[in-house]
N, C-alpha and C positions, 0 to 999 in steps of 0.2 A: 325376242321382241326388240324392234329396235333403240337405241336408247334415247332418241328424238322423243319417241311417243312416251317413254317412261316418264320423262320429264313432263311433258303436256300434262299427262297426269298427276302428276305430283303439285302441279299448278291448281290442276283444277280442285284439289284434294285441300290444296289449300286456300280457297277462295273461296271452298264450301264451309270449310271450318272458321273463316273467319265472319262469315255473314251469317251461319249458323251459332257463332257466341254473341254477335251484335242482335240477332231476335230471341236468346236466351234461348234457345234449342237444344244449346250444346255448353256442357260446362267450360268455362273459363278457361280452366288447369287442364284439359284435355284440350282444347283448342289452339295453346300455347304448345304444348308438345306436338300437335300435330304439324304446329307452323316451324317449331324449330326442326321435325324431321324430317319434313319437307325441301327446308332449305340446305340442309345436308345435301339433299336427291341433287338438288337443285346446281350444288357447288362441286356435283361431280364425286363425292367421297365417297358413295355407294357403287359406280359406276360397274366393280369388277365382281356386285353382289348378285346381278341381277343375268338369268341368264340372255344369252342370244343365239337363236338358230346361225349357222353360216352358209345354210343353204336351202332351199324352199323348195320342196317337194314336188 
């Protein structure tokens, strides 16, 4: 997968978690973790966790 789209997701993952604690959907303390693991994604430090095809079938 490439890691363009990993990170899209990881956006969106977090933009879901922070609207989903702003309508009290989603707990707080989970909301917070999810923004800071997000931002991990985000800064690159996951990068070599996550796999990727090198060639497309």
């Amino acid at each position: 997968m490439p890691i363009q789209l990993i990170k899209a997701l990881a956006i969106l993952k977090k933009c879901a978690a922070t609207v989903n604690a702003e309508l009290g959907e989603l707990n707080l303390e989970v909301a917070k973790l999810i923004d800071k693991a997000t931002t991990r994604i985000l800064k690159g430090e996951f990068d070599t966790q996550f796999p990727r095809a090198t060639s497309l079938p």
